[in-house]
N, C-alpha and C positions, 0 to 999 in steps of 0.2 A: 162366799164360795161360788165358783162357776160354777151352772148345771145345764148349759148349753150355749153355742157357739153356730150363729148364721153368719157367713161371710165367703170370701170368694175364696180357692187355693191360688195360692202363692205359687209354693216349690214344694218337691216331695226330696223325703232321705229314706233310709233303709229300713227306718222303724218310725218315722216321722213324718208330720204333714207341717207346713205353714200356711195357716187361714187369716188371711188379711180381712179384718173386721172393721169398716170404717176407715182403714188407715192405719191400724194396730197390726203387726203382724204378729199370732197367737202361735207357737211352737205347739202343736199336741203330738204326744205321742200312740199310735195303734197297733193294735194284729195286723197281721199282713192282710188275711181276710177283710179284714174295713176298708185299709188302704186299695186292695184292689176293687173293691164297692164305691170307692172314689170317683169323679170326672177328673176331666185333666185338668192341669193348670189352667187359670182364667177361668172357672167357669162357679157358679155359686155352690156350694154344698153348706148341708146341718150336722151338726156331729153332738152327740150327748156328751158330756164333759164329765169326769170326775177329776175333785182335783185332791192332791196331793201336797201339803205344807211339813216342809223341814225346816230346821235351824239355819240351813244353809240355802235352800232351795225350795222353789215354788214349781209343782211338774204339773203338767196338765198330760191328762189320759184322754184317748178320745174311742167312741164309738157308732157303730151307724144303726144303732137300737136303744132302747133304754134299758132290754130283757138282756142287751148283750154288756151291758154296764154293770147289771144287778149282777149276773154271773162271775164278773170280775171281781165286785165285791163281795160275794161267796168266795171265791178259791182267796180270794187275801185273807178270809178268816182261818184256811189251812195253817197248821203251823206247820212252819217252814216254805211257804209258800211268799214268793215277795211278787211285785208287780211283772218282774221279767220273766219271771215261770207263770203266772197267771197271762200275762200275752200272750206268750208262746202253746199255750192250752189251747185258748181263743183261737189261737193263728191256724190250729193245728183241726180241731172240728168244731161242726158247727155247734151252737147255743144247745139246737135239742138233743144232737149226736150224742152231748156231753151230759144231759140229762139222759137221757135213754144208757150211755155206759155205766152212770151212777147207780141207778135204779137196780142198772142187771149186774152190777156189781163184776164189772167187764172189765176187770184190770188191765187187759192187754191195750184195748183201745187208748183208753189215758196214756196208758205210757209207751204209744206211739209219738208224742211229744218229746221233741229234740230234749235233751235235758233232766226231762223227767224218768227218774227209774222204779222201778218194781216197790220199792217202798214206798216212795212218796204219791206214788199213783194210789196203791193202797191205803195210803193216809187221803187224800182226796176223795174218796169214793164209802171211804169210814165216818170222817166228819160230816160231809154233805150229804151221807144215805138221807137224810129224815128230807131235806129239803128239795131236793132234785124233784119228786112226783109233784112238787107246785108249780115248774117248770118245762117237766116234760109232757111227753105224749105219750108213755109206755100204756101197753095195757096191763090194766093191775092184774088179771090172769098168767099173766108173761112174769112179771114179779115174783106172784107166790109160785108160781112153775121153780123160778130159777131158785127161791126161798129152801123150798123141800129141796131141791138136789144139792146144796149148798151144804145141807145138814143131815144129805145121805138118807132123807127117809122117803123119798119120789117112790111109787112103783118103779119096777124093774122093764116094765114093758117101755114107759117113758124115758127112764133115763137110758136104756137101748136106743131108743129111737133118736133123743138128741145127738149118740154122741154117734149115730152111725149117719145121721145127715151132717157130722160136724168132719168124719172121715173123707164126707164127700167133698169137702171142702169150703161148705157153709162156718161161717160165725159161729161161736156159743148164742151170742144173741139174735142171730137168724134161726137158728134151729129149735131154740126155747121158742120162740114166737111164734114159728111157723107147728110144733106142734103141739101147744096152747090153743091155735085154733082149729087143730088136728082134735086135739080131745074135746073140743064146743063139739065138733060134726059128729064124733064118733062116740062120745060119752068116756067116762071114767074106766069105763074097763076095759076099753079099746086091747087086744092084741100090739105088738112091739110091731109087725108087718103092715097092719090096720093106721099104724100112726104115719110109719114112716111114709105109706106111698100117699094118704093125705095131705103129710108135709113137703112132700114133693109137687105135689099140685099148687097149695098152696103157695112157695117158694116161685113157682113158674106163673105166677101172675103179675 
């Protein structure tokens, strides 16, 4: 198997690179994201490889990380997930964007992804909850914040406070995090007024 690829680009296509290797030109296919993390034509680029064996066919995937490889092969283990909706994920946010929506269980994110809809986002973010926090950078306070609201037992001063920084036009996942470290400053009992204007600071940083 191929697990990586040093050589010059060739040509580029819509969802493709050609990397002349010695003389070999290697067809990989990327996210758009990788493709424009490319140089131009002529010029040497690395691309992490996975490859792909069919009955019929031999596809090379390519990427400009190895953490953005492993990603790929998470969302393939989605079912109903195949390599052209796992690009298009990739193409759409970045590696930790996608860990940080998993985590927060940010359905809408995911399924800003051409393609992808309301359920299969939610199957993405269902099969891959356990694994994302090996990938991401969320804060686990931000987690269990979004955990309790999720199952409706958050105080009421909290989920007040998220969802009226969310009226203001913040994220669920800016507004869970921003006062997650609203309640670090302020403590647990914090007032719903007490959160939100620390969340608003916090936010303005």
């Amino acid at each position: 198997m191929i697990g990586k690829l040093k050589g010059i680009i060739d040509s580029y296509g819509d969802d493709w690179v050609i990397l002349d290797v010695q003389g070999v030109g290697y067809q990989v296919f990327c996210s758009s994201r990788t493709l424009q993390s490319l140089p131009q034509a002529g010029e040497a680029s690395v691309l992490a490889i996975e490859t792909h064996v069919r009955e019929t066919e031999i596809k090379l995937f390519g990427f400009s990380s190895d953490l953005e490889r492993e990603w790929f092969r998470l969302l393939m283990t989605v079912q109903g997930v195949g390599a052209k909706v796992a690009l298009a994920v990739l193409s759409t946010l970045k590696a930790s964007d996608l860990a940080n929506a998993i985590a927060l269980q940010d359905k809408a994110m995911v399924a800003r992804t051409p393609g992808v809809g309301p359920k299969v986002a939610q199957r993405i973010i269902a099969e891959l909850r356990d694994k994302a926090p090996a990938f991401g950078t969320v804060d686990p306070a931000v987690v269990e914040l979004q955990d309790k609201m999720s199952t409706d037992v958050a105080a009421r001063p909290v989920a007040d406070a998220v969802s009226a920084l969310c009226n203001l036009g913040y994220s669920q996942p800016q507004a869970s995090a921003a006062v997650a470290a609203a309640m670090r400053d302020a403590g647990d009992d914090a007032g719903t007024e007490t959160l939100i204007r620390l969340g608003l600071k916090e936010l303005s940083k």
